[in-house]
C-alpha positions as CSV (number, residue, x, y, z in Angstrom):
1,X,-62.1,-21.7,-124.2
2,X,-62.6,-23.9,-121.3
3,X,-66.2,-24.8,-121.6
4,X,-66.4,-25.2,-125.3
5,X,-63.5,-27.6,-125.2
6,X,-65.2,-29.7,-122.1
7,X,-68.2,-29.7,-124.5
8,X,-65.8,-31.0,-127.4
9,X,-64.2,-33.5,-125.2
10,X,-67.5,-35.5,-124.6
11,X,-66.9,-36.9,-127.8
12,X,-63.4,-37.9,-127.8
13,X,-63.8,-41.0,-126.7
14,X,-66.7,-42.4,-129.2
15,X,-63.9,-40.5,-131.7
16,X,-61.4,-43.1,-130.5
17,X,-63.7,-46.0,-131.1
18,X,-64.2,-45.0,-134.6
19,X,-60.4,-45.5,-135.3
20,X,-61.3,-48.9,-135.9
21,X,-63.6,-48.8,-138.1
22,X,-62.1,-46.2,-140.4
23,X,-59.6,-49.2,-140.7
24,X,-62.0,-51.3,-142.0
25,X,-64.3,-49.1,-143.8
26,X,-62.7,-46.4,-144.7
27,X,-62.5,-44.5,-148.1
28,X,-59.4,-42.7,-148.9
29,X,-58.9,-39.0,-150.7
30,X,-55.8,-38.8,-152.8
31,X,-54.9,-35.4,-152.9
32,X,-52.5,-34.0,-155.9
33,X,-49.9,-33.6,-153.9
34,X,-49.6,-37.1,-153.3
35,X,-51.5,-37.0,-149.9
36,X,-53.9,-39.5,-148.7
37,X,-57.0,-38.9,-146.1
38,X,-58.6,-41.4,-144.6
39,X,-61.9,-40.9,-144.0
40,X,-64.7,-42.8,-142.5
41,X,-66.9,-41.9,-145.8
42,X,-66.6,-39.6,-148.8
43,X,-69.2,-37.8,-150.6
44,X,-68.7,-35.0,-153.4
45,X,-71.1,-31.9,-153.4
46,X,-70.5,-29.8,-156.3
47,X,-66.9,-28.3,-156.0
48,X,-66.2,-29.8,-152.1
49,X,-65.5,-33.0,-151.0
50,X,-67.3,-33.6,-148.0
51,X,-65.9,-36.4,-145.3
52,X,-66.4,-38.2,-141.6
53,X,-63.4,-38.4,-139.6
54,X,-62.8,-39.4,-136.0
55,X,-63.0,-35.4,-135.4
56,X,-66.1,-34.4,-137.2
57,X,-67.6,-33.3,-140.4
58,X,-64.7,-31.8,-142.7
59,X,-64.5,-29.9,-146.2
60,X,-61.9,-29.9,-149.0
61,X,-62.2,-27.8,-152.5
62,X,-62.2,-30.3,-155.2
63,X,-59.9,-28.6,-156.9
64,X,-56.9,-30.5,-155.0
65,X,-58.3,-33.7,-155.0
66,X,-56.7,-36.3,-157.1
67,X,-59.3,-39.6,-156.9
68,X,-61.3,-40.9,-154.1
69,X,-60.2,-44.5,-153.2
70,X,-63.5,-46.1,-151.8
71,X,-63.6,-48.9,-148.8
72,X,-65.1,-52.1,-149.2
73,X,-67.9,-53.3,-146.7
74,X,-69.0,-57.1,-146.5
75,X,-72.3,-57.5,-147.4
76,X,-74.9,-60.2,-148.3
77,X,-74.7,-60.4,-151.3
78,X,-71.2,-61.2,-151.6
79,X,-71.2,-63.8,-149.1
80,X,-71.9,-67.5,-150.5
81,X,-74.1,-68.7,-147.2
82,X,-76.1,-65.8,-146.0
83,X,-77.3,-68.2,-143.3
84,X,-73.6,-68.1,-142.2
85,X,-73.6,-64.8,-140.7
86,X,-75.8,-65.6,-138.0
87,X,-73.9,-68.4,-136.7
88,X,-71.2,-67.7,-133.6
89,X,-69.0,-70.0,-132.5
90,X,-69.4,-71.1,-128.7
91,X,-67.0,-68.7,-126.1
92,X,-64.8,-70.8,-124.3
93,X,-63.3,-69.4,-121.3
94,X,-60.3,-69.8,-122.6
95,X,-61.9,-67.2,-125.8
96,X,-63.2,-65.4,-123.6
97,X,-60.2,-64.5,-121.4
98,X,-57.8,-63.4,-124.6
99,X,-60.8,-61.5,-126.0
100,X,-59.6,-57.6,-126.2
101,X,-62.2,-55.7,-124.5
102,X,-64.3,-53.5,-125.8
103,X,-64.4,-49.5,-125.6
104,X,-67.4,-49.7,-123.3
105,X,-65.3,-52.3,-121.1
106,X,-62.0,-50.3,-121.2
107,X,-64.1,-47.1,-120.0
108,X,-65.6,-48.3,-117.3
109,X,-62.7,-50.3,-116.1
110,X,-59.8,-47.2,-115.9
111,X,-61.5,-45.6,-112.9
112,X,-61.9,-47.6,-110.3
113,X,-63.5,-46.5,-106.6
114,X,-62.4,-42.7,-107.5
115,X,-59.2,-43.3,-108.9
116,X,-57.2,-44.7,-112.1
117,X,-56.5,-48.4,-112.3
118,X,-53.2,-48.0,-113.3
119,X,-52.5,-51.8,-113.0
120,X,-55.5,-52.1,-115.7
121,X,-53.6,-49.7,-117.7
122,X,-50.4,-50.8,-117.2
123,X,-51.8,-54.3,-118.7
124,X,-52.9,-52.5,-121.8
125,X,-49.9,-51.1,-122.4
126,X,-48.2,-54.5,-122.0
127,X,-50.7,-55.4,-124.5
128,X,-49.9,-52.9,-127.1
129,X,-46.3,-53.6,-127.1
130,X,-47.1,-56.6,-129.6
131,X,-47.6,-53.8,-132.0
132,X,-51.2,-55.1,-132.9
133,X,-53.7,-51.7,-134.3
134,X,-56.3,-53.3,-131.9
135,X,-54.2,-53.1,-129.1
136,X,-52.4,-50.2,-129.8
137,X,-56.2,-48.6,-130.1
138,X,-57.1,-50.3,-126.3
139,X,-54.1,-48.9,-124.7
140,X,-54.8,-45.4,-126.3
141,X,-58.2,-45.1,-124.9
142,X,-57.1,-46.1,-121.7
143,X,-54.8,-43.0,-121.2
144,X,-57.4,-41.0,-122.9
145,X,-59.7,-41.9,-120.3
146,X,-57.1,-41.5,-117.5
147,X,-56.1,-38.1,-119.0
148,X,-60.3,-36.7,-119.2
149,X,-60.6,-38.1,-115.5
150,X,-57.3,-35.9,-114.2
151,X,-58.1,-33.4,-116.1
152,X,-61.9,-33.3,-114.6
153,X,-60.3,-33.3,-110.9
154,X,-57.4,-30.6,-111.6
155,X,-54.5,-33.0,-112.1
156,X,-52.8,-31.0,-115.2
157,X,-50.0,-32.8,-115.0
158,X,-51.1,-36.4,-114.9
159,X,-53.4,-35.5,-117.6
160,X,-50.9,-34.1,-119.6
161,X,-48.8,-37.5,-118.9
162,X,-51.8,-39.7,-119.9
163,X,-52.7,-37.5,-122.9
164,X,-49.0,-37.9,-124.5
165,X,-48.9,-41.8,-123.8
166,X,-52.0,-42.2,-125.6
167,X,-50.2,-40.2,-128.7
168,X,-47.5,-43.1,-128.4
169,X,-50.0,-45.6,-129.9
170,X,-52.1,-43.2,-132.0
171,X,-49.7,-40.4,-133.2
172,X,-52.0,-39.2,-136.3
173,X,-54.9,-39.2,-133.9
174,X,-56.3,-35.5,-134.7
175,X,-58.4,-35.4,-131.1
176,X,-55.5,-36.4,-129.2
177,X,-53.5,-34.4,-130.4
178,X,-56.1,-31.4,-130.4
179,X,-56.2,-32.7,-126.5
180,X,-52.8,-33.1,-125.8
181,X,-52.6,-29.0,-127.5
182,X,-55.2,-27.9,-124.9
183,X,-53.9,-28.9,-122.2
184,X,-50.5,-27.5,-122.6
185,X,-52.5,-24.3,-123.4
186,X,-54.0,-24.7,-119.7
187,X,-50.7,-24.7,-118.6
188,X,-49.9,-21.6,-120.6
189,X,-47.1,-23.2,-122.5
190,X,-48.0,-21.7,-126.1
191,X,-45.1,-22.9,-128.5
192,X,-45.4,-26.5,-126.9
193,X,-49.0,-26.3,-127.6
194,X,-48.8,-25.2,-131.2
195,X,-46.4,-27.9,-132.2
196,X,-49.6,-30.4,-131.7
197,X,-51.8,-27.9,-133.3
198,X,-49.4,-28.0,-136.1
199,X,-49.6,-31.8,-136.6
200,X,-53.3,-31.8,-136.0
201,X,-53.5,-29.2,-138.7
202,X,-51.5,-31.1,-141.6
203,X,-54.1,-34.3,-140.4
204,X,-57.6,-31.9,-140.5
205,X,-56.9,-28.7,-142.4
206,X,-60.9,-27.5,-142.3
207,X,-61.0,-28.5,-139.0
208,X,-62.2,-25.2,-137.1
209,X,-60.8,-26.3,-133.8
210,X,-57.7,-26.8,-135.0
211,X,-58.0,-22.9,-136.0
212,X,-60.0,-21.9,-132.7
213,X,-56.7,-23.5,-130.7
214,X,-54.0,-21.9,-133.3
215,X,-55.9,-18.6,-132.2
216,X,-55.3,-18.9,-128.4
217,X,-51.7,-20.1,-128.4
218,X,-50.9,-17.0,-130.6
219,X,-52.4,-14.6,-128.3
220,X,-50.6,-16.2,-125.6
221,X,-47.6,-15.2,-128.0
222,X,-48.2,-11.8,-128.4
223,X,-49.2,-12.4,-131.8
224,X,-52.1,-10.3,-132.2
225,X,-51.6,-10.9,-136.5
226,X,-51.7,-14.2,-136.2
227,X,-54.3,-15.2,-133.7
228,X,-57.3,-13.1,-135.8
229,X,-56.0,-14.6,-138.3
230,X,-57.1,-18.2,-137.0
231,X,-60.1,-17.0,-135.3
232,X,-61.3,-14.9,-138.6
233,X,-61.3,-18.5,-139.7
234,X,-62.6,-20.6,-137.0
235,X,-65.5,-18.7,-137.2
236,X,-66.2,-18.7,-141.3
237,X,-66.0,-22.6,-140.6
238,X,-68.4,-22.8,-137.4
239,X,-70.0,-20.4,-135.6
240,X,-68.7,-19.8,-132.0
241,X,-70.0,-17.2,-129.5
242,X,-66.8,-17.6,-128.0
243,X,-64.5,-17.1,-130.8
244,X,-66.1,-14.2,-132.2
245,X,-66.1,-12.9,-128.3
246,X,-62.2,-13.6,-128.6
247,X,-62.0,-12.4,-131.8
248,X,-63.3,-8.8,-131.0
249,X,-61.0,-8.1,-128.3
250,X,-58.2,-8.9,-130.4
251,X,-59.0,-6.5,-133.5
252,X,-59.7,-3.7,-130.3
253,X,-55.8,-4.5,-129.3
254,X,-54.5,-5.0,-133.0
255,X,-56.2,-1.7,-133.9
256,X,-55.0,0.0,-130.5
257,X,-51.5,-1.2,-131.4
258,X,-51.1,-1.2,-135.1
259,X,-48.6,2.1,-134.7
260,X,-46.9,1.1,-132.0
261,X,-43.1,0.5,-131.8
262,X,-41.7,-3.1,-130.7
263,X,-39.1,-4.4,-128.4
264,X,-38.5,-7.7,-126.2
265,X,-35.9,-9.2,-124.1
266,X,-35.4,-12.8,-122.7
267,X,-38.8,-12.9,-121.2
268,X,-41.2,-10.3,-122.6
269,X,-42.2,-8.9,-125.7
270,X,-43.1,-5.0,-125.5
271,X,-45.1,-2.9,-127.3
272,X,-45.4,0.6,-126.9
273,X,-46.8,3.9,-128.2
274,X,-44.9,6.4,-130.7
275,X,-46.0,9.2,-127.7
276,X,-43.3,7.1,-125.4
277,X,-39.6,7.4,-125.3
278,X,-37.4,4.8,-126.4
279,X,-35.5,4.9,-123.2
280,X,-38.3,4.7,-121.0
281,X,-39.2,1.1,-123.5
282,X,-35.7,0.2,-122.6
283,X,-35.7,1.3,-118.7
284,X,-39.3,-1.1,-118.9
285,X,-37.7,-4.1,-120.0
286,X,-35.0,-3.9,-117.6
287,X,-36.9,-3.4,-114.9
288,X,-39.0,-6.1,-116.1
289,X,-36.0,-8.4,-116.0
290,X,-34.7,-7.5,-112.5
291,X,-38.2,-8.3,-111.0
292,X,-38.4,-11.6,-112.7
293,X,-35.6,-13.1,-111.4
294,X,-36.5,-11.9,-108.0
295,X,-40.3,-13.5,-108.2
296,X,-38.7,-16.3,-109.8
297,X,-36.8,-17.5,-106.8
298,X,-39.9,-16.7,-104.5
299,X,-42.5,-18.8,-105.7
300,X,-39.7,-21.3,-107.2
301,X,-41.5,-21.3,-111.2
302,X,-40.7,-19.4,-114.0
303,X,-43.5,-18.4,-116.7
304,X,-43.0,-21.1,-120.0
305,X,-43.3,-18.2,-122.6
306,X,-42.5,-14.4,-123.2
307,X,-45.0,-12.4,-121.4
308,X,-46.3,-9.5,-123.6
309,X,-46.4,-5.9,-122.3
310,X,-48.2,-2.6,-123.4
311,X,-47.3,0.9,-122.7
312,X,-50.2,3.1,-123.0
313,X,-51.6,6.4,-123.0
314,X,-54.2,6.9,-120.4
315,X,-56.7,7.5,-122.2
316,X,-56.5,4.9,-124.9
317,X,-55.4,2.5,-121.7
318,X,-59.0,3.2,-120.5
319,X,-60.6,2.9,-123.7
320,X,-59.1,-0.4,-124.7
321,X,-59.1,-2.0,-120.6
322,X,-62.9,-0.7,-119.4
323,X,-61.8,-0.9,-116.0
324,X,-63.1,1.0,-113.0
325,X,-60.8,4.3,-112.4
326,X,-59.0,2.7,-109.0
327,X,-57.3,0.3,-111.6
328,X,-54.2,1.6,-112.2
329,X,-53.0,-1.1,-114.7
330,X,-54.4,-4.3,-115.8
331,X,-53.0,-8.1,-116.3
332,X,-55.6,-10.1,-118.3
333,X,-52.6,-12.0,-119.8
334,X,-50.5,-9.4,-120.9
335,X,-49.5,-6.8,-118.6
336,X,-51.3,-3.4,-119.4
337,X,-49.6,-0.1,-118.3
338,X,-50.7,4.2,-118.8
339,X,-46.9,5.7,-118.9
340,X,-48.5,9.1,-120.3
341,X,-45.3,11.4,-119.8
342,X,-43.0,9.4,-118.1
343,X,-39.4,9.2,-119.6
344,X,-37.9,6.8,-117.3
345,X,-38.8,4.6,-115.0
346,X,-40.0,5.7,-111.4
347,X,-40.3,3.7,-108.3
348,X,-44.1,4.0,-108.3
349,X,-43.7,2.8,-112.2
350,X,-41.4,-0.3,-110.8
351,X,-44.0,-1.3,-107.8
352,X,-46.8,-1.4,-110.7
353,X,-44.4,-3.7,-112.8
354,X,-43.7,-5.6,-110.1
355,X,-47.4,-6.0,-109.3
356,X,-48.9,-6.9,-112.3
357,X,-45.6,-9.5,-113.4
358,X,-46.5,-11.1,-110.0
359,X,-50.2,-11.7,-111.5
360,X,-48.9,-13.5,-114.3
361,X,-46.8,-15.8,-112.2
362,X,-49.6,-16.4,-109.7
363,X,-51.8,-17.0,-113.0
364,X,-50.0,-19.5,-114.5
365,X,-48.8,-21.5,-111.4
366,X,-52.0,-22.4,-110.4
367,X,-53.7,-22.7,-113.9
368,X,-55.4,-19.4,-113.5
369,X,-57.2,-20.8,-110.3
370,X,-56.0,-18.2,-107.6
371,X,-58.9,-16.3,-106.0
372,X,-58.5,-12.8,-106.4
373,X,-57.7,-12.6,-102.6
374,X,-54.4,-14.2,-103.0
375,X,-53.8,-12.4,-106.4
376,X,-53.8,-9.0,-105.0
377,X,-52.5,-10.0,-101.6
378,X,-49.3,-11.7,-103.3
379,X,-49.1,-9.2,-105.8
380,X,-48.8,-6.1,-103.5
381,X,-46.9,-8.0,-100.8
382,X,-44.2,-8.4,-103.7
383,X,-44.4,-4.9,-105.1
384,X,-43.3,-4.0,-101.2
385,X,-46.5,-3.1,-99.7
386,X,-47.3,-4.1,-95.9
387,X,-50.2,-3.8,-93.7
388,X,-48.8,-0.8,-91.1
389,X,-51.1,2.5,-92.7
390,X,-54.3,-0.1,-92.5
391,X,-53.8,-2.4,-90.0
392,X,-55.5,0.4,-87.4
393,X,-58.8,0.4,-89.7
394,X,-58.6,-3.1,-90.5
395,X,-58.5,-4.0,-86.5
396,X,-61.4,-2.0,-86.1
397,X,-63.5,-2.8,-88.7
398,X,-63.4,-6.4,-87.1
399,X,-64.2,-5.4,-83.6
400,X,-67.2,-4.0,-85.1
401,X,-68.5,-6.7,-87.0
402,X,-66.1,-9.8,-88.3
403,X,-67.9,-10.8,-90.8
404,X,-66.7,-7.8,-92.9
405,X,-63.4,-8.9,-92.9
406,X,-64.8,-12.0,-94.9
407,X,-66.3,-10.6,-98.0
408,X,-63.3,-10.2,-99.8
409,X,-62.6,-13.8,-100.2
410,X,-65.3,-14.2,-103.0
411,X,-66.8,-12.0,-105.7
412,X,-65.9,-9.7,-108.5
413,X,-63.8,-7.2,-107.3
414,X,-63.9,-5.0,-110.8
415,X,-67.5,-4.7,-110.1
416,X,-66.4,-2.7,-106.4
417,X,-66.7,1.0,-105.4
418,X,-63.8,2.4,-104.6
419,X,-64.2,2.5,-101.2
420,X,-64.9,-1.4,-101.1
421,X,-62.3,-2.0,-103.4
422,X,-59.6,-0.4,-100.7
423,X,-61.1,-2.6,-98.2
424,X,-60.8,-5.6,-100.2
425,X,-56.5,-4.9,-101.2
426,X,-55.9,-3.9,-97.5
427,X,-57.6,-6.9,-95.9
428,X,-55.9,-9.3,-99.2
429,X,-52.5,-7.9,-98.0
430,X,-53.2,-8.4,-94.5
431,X,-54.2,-11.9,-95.2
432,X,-51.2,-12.9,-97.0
433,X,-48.7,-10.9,-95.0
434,X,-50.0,-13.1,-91.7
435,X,-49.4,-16.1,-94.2
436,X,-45.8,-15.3,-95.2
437,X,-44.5,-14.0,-91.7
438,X,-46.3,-17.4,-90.4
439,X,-45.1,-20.0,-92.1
440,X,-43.1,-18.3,-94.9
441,X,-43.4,-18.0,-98.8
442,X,-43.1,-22.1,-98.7
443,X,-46.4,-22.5,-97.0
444,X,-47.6,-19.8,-99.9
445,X,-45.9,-22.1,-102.7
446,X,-47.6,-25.2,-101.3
447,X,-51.0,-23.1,-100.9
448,X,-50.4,-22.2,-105.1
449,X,-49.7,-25.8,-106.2
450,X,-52.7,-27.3,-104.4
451,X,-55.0,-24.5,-106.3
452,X,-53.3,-25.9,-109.5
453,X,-54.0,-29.3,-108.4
454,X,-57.6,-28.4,-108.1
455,X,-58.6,-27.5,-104.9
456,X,-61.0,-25.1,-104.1
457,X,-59.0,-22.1,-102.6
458,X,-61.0,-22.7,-98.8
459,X,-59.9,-26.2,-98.9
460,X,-56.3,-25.2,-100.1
461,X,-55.6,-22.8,-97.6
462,X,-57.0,-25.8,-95.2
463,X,-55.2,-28.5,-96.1
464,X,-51.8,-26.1,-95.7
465,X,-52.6,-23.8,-92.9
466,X,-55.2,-26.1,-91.1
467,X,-57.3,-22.7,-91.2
468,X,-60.7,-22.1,-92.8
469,X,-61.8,-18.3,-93.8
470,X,-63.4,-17.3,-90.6
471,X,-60.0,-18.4,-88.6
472,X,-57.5,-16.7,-91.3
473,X,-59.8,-13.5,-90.6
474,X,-59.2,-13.8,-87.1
475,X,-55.4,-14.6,-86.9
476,X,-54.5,-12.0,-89.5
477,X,-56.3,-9.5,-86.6
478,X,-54.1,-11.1,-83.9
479,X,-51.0,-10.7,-86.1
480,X,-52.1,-7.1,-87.1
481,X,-52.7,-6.1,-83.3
482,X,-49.6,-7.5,-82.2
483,X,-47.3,-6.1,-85.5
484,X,-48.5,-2.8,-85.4
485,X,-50.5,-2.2,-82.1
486,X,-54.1,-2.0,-81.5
């Protein structure tokens, strides 16, 4: 989703500019219903009505199109002095200075020396309070601009900020509001995000962003339904490797779940197989709860949404996961659990709850930026694992050569053997274990905004523990040696 929106994004701003122009040269489908579409230009091919808009190339069936009310451009021929046009009055400086600028101008003046001129901004939107298009258009830009740059350097929530205020001047802008949709999709809030979608949607129907969007926000939701739905549409629109990639893995999980009974509580919607008991669904959901509120108060943030859960068989959880056999569950956004012949819930059933809710914190916190490291360290710190069985091994796999203590900070752990997947989880919980007893879960929280802020998990543990990879390797030793002996 991420790359083929930064690829769509390249052209929001040239899609501003055009607002402008549509003004002035715009044609206009009346639909039957009494809608109008302004378009940049109109053309009919057989039974569809083909048209420009600020967001691309769109379709509509003829069939609900009333008349096509066509713009008028000067030209020549109407003018009564041809020789007229190429005249242009002299630019004061007084002209000059109460000229508005021009996109080109307003681009390269928001970021300044690294950063956002907010005074330059803040003019603009002075500006746009005389309620002048033109303006309104200049100081919409400018937070567009603001909002790409944040976005680019992890900011989410100045972007989000600037990507709102530039809906205040251009409300019925379909790539702002496409924009201002993505980003709270970033940020995992789904139903906020599909209220945008929505209003993009009434604006550019055909649109197959507008569906590609829809699709993500409802499997955020747990609704598996709707979110093929958009997707089976996205793609007959435009082809997209990525939605029919999306796509696939949904029909696997709708197909995998069609049977399957339903049940939810204040934060999470369950589904689960006929094979399970009710009561073990109902033991789930409590559990659930009870761990929330306790993860809640640790890392001080609270997921926006319902989180979905799925009770499996084991096989069918290994058919529909493909995950190596060490992996006991899975969260890739909805928490994935075998319960094959349980009928409550046991203590090693609460630890893997507890686990893999603690992944969808960490995930949304930091905007799905955690390194795996702190992932699976936090995770099975908070499921009430500690160091004391490894910290032996761990000690003495450093004496014997340090640098294996670092490999587990990068890489693809679902691609491990077993044996270096162990490694990896014991020297994860180690790591973070020496972080909490050292400067508590506060130096932890302040680690997890700085990932959401952007920074590269090397430089975030840096900037809060004044500790590179190397050093956290050898003071989690230290700690380990003097916690549990040598």
């Amino acid at each position: 989703m991420e790359q083929s929106w930064k690829i769509r994004r390249a052209s929001l701003l040239a899609a501003i500019c055009l607002v402008a122009t549509a003004s002035t040269r715009g044609d206009t489908i009346v639909l039957k219903n009494g809608r109008r579409i302004t378009a940049l230009s109109v053309t009919q091919e057989g039974e569809k009505i083909t048209y420009e808009t600020a967001s691309g190339t769109l379709t509509l069936p003829r069939s609900i199109v009333d008349h096509i009310e066509r713009g008028t451009v000067p030209s020549l021929d109407t003018t009564t002095d041809a020789s007229a046009l190429n005249l242009k009055p002299p630019e004061t400086e007084a002209a000059l200075a109460t000229r508005p600028p021009s996109s080109s101008e307003i681009e390269n003046r928001v970021i300044q020396n690294g950063e956002v001129d907010r005074a330059y901004v803040d003019g603009l939107d002075q500006e746009a309070r005389s309620g002048q298009a033109l303006a309104n258009q200049n100081a919409a830009m400018a937070h567009h601009v603001a909002s790409q740059f944040e976005l680019a350097h992890g900011a989410m929530d100045p972007a989000l900020e600037d990507a709102r205020s530039a809906l205040t001047y251009l409300p019925e802008q379909p790539v702002l509001l496409m924009d201002t949709a993505y980003l709270y999709l970033r940020r995992s809030e789904y139903s906020q995000s599909l209220d945008y979608i929505e209003r993009a949607r009434r604006l550019v129907p055909e649109d197959p962003e507008v569906s590609k969007l829809s699709g993500w926000a409802y499997y955020g939701l747990n609704k598996l339904d709707l979110a093929v739905a958009e997707w089976k549409h996205a793609t007959s629109l435009r082809p997209d490797a990525e939605v029919e990639a999306a796509l696939l893995k949904a029909q696997r999980d709708k197909q995998a779940e069609e049977q399957y009974k339903e049940n939810e509580s204040s934060h999470f919607t369950l589904r689960y197989s006929g094979a399970s008991e009710p009561s073990l669904a109902r033991g789930v959901l409590h559990t659930l709860e009870r761990h929330h509120a306790a993860i809640e108060s640790e890392l001080s943030y609270s997921p926006p949404d319902p989180i979905g859960v799925i009770l499996y068989t084991q096989q069918t959880f290994a058919d529909i996961t493909q995950v190596p056999g060490w992996a006991g569950a899975l969260n890739d956004g909805r928490i994935r659990v075998p319960v094959q012949g349980l009928n409550d819930v046991t203590p090693d059933l609460s630890r893997v709850l507890k686990h893999e809710l603690t992944h969808s914190f960490v995930g949304q916190k930091t905007l799905g930026r955690a390194p795996t490291w702190i992932q699976e360290g936090l995770a099975q710190w908070m499921e009430g694992k500690r160091s004391d069985l490894n910290a032996g091994a761990l000690i003495a796999i450093y004496k014997t050569d340090p640098a294996l203590g670092l490999k587990h900070f990068e890489g693809d752990w679902m691609k491990l053997s077993n044996a270096a997947a162990a490694a990896a989880y014991a020297w994860a919980l180690a790591n973070l274990e020496y972080l909490i007893q050292s400067g508590g879960m506060n130096d932890v929280d302040r680690i997890l905004d700085r990932l959401a802020a952007g920074d590269p998990p090397e430089a975030a543990l840096k900037a809060v523990m004044r500790c590179d990879y190397v050093e956290l390797t050898h003071d989690t030793v230290q700690y380990l040696r003097g916690k549990y002996g040598n």
